[in-house]
Backbone bond lengths (Angstrom), bond angles and torsions (degrees), N, CA, C in turn:
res aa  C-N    CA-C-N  psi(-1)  N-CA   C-N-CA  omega(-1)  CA-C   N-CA-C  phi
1 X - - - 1.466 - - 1.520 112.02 -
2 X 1.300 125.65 -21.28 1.507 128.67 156.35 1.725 90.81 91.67
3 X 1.405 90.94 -177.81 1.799 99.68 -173.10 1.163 115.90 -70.01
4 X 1.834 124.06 -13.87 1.204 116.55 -160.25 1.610 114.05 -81.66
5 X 1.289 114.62 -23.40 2.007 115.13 169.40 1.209 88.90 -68.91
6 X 1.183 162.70 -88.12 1.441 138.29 -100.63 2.292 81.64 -94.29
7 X 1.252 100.71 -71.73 1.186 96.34 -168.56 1.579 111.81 -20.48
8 X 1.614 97.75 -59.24 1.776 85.35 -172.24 1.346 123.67 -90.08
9 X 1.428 121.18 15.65 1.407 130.98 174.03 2.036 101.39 -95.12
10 X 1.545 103.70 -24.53 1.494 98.37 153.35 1.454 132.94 -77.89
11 X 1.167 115.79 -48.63 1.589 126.81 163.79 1.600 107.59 -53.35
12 X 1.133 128.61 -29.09 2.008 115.47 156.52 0.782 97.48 -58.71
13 X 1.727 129.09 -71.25 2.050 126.03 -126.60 1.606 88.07 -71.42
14 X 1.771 117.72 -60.70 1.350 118.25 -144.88 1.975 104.49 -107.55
15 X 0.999 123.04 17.23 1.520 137.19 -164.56 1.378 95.01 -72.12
16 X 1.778 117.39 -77.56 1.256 110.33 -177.15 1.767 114.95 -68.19
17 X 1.197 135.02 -17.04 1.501 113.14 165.34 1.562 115.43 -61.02
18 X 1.224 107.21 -18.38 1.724 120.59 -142.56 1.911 81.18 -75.44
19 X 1.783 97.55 -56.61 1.006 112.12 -176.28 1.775 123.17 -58.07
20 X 1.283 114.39 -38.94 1.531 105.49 152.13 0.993 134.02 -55.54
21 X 1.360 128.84 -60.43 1.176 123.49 159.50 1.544 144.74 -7.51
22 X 1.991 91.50 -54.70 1.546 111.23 178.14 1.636 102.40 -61.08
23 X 1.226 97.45 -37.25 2.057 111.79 -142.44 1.299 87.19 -100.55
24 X 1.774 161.99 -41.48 1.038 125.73 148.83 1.515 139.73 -153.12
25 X 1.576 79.72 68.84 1.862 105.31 -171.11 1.944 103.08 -124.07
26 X 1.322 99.79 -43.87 1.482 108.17 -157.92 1.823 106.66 -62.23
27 X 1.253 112.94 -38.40 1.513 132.07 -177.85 1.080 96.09 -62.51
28 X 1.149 163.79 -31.96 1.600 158.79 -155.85 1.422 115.81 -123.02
29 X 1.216 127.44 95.75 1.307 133.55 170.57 1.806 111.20 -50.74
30 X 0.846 153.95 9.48 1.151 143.58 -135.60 1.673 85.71 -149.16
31 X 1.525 115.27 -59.53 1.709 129.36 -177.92 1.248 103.53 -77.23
32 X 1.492 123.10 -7.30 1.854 117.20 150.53 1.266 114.99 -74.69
33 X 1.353 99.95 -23.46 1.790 92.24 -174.83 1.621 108.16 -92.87
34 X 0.958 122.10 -4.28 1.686 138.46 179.03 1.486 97.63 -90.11
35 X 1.484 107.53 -50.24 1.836 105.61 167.64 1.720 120.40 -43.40
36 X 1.165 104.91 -68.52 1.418 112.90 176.91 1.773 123.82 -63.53
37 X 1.396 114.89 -14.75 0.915 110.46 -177.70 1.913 110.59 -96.47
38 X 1.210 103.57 -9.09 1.544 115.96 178.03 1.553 105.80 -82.53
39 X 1.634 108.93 -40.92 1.578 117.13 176.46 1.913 108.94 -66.26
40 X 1.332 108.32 -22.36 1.475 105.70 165.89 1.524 125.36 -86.52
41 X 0.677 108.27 -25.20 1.664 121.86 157.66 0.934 111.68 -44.14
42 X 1.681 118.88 -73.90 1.441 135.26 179.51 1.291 103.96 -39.46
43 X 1.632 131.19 -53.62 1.040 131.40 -133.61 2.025 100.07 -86.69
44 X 1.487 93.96 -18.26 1.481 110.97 -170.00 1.430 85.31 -75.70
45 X 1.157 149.15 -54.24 1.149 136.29 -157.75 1.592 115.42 -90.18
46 X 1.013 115.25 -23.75 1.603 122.01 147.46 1.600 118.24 -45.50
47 X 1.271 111.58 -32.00 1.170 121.46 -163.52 1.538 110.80 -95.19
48 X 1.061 112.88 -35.60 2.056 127.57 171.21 1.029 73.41 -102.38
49 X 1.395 164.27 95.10 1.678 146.08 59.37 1.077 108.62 -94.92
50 X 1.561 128.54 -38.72 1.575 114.83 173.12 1.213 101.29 -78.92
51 X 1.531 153.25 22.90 1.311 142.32 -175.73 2.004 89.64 -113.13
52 X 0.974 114.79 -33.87 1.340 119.14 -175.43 1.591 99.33 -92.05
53 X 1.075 134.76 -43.19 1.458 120.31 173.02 1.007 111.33 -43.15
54 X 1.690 127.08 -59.27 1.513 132.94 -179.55 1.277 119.03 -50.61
55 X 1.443 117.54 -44.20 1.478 118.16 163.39 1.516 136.07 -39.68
56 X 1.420 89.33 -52.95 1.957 113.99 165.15 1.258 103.69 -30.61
57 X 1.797 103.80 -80.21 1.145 135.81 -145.07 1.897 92.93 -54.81
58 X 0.990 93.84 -55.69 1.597 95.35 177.68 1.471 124.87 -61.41
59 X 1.170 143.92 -43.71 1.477 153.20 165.97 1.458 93.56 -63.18
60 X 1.629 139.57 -48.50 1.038 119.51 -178.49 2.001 141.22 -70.39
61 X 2.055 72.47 -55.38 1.858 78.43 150.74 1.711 97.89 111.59
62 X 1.560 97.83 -3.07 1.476 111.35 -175.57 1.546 118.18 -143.64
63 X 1.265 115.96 131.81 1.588 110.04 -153.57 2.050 100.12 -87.77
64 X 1.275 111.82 1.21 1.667 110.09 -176.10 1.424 94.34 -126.42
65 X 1.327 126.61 39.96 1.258 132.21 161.75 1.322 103.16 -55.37
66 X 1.626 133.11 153.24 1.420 143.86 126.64 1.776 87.37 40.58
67 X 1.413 121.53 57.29 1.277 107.65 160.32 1.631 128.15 -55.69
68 X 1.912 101.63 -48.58 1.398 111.89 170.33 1.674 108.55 -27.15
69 X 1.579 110.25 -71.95 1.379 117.17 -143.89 1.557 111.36 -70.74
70 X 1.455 98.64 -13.88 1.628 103.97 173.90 1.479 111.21 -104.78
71 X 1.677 135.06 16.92 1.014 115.10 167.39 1.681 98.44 -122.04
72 X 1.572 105.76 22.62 1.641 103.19 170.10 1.606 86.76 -92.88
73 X 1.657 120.38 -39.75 1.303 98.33 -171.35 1.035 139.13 -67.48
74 X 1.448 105.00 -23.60 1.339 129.37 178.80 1.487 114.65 -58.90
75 X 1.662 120.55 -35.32 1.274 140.95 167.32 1.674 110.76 -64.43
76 X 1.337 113.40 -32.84 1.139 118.00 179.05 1.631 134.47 -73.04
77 X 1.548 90.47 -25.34 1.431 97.24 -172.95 1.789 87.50 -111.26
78 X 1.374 124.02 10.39 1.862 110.40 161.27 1.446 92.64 -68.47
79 X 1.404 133.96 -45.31 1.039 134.02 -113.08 1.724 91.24 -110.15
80 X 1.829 103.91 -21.86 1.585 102.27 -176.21 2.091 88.61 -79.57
81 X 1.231 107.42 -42.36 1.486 101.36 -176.58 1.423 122.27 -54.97
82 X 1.541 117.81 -17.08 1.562 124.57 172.29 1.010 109.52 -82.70
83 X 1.997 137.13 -16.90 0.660 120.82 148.21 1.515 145.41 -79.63
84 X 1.425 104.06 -20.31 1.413 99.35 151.72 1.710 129.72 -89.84
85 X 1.482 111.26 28.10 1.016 136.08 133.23 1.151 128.84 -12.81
86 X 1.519 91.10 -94.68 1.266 131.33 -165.46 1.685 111.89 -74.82
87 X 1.842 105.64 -35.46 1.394 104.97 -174.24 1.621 92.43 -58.00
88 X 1.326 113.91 -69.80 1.627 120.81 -176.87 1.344 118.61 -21.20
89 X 1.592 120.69 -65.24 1.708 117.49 173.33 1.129 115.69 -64.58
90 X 1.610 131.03 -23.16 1.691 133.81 173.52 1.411 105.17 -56.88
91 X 1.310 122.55 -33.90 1.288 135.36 179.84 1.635 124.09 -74.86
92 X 1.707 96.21 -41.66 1.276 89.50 -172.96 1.955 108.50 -87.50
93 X 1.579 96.91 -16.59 1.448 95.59 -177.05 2.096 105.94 -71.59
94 X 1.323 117.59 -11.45 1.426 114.30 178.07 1.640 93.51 -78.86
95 X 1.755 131.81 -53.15 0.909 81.54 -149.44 2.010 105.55 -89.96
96 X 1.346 107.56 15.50 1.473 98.67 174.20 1.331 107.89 -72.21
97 X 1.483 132.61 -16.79 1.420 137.76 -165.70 1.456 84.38 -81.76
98 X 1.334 125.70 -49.84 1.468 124.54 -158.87 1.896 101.73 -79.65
99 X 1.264 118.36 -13.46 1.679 111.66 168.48 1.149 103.48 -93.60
100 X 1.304 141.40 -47.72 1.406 133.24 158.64 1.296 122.26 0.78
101 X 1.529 123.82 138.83 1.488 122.77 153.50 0.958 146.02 -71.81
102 X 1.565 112.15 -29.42 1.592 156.68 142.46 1.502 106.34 -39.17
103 X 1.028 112.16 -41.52 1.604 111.47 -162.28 1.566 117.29 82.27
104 X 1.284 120.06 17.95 1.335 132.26 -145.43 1.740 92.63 -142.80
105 X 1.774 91.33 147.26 1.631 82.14 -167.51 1.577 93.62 -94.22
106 X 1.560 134.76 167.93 1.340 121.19 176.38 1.663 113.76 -98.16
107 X 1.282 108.01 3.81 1.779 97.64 170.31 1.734 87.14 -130.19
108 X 1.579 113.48 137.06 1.219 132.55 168.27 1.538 140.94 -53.22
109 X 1.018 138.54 88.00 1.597 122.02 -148.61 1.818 104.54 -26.36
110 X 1.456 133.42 -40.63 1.050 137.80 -166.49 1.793 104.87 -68.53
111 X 0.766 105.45 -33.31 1.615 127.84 178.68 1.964 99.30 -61.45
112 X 0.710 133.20 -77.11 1.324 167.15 137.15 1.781 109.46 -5.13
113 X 1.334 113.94 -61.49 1.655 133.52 152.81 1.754 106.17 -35.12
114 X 1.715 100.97 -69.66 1.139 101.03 -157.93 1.830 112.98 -65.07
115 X 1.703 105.65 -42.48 1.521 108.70 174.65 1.542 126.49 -67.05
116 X 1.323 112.37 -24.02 1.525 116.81 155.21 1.424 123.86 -48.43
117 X 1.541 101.07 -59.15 1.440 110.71 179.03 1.685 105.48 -58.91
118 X 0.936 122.27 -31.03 1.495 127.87 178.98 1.754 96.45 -50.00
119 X 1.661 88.17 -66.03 2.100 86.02 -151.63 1.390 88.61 -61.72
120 X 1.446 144.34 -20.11 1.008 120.89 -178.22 1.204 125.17 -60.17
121 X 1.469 105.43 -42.25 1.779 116.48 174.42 1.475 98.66 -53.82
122 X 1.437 119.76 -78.45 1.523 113.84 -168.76 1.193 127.77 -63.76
123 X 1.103 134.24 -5.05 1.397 127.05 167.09 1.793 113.95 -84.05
124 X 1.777 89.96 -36.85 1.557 91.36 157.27 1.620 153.96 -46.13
125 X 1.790 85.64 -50.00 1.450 127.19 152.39 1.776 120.69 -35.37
126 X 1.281 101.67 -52.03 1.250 114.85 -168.52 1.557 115.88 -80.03
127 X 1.234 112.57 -31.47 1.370 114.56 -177.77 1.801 103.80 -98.94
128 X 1.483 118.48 -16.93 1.416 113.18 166.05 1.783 111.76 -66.88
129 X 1.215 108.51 -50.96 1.602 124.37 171.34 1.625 125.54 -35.76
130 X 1.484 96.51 -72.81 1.185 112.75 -168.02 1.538 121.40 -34.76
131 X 0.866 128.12 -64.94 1.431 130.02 169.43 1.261 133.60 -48.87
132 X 1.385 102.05 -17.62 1.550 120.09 -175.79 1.884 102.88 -90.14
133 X 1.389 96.03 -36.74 1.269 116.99 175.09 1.774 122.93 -50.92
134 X 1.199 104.23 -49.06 1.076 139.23 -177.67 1.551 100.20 -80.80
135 X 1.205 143.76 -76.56 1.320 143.70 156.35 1.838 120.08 -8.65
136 X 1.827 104.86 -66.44 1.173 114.63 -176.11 2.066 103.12 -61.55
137 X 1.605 111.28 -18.96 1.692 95.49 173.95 1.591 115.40 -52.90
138 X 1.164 113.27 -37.79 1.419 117.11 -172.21 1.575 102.60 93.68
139 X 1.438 90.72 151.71 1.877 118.65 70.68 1.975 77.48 -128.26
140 X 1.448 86.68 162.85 1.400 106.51 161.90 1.961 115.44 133.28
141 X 0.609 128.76 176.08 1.421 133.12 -159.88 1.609 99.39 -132.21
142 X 1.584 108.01 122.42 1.947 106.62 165.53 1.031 122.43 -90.02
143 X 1.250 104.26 133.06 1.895 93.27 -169.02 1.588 109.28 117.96
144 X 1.045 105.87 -28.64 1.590 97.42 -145.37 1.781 104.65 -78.49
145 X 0.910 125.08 7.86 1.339 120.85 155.30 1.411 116.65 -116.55
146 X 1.413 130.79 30.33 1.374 137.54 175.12 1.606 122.37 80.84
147 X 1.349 94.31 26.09 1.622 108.04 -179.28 1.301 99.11 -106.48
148 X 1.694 135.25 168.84 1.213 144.60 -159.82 1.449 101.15 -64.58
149 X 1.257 123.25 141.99 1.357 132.42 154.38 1.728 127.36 -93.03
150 X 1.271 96.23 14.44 1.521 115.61 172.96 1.516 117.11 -114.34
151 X 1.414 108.84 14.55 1.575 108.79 -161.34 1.809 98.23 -75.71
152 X 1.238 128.60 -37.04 1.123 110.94 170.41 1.751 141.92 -52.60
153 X 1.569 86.32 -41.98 1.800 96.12 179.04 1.298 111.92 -87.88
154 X 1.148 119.12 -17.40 1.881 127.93 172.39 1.666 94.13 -73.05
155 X 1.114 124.97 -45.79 1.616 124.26 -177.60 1.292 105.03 -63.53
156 X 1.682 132.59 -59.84 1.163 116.10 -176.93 1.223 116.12 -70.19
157 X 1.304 121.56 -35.74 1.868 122.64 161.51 1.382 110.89 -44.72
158 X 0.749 138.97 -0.75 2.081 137.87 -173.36 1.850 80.52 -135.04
159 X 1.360 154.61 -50.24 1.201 129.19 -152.69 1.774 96.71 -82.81
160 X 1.713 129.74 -24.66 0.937 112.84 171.58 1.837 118.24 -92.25
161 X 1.080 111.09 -17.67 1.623 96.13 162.14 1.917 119.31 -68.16
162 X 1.259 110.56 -22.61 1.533 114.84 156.41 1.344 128.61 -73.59
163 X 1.669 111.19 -9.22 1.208 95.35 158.05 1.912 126.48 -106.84
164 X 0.840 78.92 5.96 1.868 107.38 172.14 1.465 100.62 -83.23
165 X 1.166 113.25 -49.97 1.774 103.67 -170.35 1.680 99.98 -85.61
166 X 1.264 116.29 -29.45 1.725 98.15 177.53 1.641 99.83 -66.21
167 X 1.018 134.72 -31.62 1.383 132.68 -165.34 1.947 89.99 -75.52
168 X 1.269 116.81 -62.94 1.514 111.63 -153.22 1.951 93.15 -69.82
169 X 1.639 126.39 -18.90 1.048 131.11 157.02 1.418 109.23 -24.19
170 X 1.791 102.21 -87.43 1.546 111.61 -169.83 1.524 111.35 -30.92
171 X 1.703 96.22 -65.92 1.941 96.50 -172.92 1.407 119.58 -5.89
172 X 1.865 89.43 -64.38 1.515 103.70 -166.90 1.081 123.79 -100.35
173 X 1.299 137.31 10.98 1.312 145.89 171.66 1.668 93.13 -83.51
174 X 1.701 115.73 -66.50 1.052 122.90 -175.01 1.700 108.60 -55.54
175 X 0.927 152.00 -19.73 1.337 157.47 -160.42 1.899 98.32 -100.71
176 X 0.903 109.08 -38.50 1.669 130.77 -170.47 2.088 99.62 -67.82
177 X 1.298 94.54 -70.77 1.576 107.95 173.66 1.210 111.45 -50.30
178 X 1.336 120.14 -45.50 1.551 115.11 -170.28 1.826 92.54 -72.75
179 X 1.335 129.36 -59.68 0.934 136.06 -159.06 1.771 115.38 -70.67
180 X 0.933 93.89 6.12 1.748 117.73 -174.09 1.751 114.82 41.48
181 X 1.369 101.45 50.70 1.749 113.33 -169.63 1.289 103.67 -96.48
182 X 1.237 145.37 107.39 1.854 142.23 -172.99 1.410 84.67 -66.02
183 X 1.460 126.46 -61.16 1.750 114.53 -144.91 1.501 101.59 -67.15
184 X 1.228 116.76 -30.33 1.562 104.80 -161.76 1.823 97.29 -65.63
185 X 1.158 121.30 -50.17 1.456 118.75 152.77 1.059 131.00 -10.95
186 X 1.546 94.94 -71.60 2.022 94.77 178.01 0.972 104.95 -67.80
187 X 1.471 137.47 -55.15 1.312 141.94 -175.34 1.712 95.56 -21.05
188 X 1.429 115.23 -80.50 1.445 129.63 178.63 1.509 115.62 -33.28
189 X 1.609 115.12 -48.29 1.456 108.59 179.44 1.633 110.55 -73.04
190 X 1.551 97.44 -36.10 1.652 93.45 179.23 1.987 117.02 -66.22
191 X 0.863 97.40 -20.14 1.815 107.02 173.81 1.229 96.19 -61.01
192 X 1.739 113.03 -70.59 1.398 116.70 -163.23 1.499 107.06 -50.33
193 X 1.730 128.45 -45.42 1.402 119.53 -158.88 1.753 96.38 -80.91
194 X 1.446 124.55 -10.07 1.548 117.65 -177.77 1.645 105.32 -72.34
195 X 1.443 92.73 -47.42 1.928 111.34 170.62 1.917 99.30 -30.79
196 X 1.370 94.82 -84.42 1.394 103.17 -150.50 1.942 97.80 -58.60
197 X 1.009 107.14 -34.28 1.687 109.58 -168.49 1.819 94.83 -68.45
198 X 0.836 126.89 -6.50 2.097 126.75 -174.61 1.387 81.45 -95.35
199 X 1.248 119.97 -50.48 1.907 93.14 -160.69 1.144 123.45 -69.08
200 X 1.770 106.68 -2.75 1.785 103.62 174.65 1.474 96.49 -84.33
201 X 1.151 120.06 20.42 2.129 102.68 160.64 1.308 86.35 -92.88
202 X 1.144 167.37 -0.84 1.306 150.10 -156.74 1.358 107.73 -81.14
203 X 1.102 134.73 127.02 1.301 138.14 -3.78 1.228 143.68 -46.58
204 X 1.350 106.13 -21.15 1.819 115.40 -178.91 1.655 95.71 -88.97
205 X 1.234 101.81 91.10 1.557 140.35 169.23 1.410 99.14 -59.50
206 X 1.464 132.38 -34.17 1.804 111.22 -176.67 1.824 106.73 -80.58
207 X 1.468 114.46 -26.06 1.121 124.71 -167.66 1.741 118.49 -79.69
208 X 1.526 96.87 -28.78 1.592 100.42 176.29 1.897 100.92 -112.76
209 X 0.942 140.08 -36.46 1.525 130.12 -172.58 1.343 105.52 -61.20
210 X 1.258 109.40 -70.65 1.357 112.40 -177.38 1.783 133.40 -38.10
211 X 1.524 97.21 -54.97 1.536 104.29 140.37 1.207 149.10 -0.82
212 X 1.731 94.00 -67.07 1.694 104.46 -153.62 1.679 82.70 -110.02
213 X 1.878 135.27 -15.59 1.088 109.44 166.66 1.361 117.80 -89.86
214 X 1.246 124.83 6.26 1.475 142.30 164.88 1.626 115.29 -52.34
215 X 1.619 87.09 -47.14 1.369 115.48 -177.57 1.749 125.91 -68.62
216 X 1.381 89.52 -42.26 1.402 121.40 -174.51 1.952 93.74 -63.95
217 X 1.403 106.20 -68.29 1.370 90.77 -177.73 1.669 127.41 -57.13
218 X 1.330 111.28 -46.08 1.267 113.84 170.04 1.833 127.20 -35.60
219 X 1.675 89.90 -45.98 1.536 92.08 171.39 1.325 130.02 -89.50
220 X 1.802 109.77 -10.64 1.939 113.98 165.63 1.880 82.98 -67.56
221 X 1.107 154.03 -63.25 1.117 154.17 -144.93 1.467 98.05 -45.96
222 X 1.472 116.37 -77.32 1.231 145.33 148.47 1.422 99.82 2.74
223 X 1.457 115.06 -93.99 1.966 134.48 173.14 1.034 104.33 -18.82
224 X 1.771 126.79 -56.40 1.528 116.61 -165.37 1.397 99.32 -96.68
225 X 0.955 152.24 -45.81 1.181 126.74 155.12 1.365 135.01 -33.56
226 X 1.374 130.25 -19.47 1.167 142.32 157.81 1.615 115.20 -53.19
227 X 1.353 95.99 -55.92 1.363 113.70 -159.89 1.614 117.35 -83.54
228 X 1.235 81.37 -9.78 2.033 86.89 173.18 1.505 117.77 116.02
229 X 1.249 110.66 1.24 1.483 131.44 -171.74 1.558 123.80 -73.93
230 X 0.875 125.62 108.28 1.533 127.35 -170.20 1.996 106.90 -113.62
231 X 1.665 103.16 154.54 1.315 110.89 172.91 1.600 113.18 -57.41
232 X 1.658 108.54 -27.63 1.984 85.57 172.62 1.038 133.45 -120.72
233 X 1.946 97.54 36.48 1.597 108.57 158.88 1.386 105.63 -93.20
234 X 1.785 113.39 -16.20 1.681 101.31 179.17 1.403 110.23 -63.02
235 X 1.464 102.61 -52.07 1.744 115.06 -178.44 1.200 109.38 -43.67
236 X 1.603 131.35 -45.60 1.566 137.00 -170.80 1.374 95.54 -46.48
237 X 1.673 106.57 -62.35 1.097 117.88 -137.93 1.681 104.95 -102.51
238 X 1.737 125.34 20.97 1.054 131.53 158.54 1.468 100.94 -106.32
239 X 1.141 135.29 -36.91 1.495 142.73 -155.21 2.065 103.02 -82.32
240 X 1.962 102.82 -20.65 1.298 105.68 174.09 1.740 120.13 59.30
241 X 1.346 118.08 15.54 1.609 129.71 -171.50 1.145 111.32 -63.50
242 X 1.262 134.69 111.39 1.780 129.76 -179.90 1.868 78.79 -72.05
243 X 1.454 98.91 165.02 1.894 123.11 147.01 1.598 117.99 -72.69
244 X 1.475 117.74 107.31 0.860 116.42 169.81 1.784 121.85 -34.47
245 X 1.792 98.91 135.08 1.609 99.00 178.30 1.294 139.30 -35.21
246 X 2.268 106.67 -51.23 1.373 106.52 165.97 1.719 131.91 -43.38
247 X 1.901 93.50 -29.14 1.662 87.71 -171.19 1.851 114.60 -82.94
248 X 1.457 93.52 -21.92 1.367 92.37 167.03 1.314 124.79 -46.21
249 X 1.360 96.88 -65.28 1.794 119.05 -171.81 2.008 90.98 -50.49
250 X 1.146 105.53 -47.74 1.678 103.10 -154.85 1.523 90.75 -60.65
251 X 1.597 123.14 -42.29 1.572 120.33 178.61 1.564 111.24 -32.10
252 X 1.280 95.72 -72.67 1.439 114.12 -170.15 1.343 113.65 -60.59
253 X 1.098 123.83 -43.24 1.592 123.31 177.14 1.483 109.03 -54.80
254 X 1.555 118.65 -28.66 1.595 132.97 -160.22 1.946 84.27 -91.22
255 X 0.713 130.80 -53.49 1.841 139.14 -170.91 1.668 110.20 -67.57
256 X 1.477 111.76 -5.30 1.485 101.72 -163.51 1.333 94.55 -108.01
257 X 1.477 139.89 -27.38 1.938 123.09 154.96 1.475 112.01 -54.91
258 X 1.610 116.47 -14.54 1.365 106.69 -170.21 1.521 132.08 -89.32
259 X 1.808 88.83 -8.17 1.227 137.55 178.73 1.711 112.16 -69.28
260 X 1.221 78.09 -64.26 1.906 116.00 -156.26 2.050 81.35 -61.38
């Protein structure tokens, strides 16, 4: 199949994180370290789910045991690791407020929400992918025993709407904790366990994709609304309008007795 499936079955799943990242993670030393520390999180809970899979597998005696009931848990304990997430950066954003001069921390808990939720998607991303990635190089033919011939781009189409919803996740998980709201929480865990429970239709690609990008928009909706986002900051900020000069000058002219 040559380089061109995997390449562009990567440029779907991980393209737009790739692209956040560049555009407004990479400039800030501080929201790299919020990056990597969300991808360790993740990785903790990767780590007590394959520690409990192995357990299964062994007491049971069969490696496709009760898959369901162990990939709600597995969802369950991402979701206990986002919360100690969040305890961790709640912590570290007091004491940067407390080294501060300002008294003020310089990245925003919301700031912080949103790039967590990021590494969560992509680190997620990456280990859902990879193999598939690797698979679609070839040699071999899809399809060729009467199974989908779309299984690659339907996979990276579902690995990048999962990384969109771990990101629009954080927003509101993190917004929820601070705000001491239980439902917005469950709300979030119950998304995540609807997520993972659609991909066991897979193969029937109309029944689970559609779904979970159904889903996906509903909850970026959700995210910016969380985050403070309104319909006529999009317009502002598609329409690109500087403030005319006079009103500038009139600002400033109005601020300089207030000064004085």
């Amino acid at each position: 199949m040559g380089a061109a499936v995997p390449l562009g079955c990567a440029a779907a799943a991980l393209g737009p994180a790739a692209a956040l990242v560049l555009l407004t993670v990479a400039a800030e030393p501080l929201l790299l370290v919020v990056l990597v520390a969300g991808a360790f999180f993740w990785l903790l809970a990767l780590l007590a789910a394959s520690l409990l899979w192995s357990v299964w597998v062994r007491l049971s005696g069969r490696e496709d045991a009760a898959l369901l009931p162990l990939a709600a848990a597995a969802v369950l304990l991402q979701e206990l690791c986002r919360f100690a997430c969040f305890k961790a950066l709640k912590k570290a954003d007091e004491g940067l407020a407390i080294l501060s001069e300002d008294g003020r921390s310089p990245i925003s808990l919301r700031r912080m929400a949103y790039v967590s939720g990021l590494s969560f998607g992509i680190i997620s991303g990456v280990f859902s992918i990879s193999n598939i990635l690797a698979d679609s190089a070839g040699p071999g033919t899809v399809g060729i025993h009467g199974d989908s011939q779309y299984y690659f781009i339907t996979s990276a189409f579902l690995t990048m709407a999962l990384v969109l919803l771990h990101t629009f996740w954080g927003i509101i998980f993190f917004d929820a904790c601070e705000r001491r709201r239980a439902g917005g929480v469950g709300l979030v865990v119950g998304s995540h366990l609807l997520t993972s429970g659609l991909t066991f239709l897979n193969p029937w690609y109309e029944a689970s994709l559609g779904p979970i990008f159904i889903l996906t928009l509903c909850t970026g909706l959700w995210a910016f609304s969380t985050a403070g986002g309104s319909f006529r900051n999009v317009l502002k900020c598609l329409s690109c309008k500087q403030e005319p000069e006079g009103q500038a000058m009139l600002c400033s002219a109005r601020q300089v007795p207030l000064e004085g």
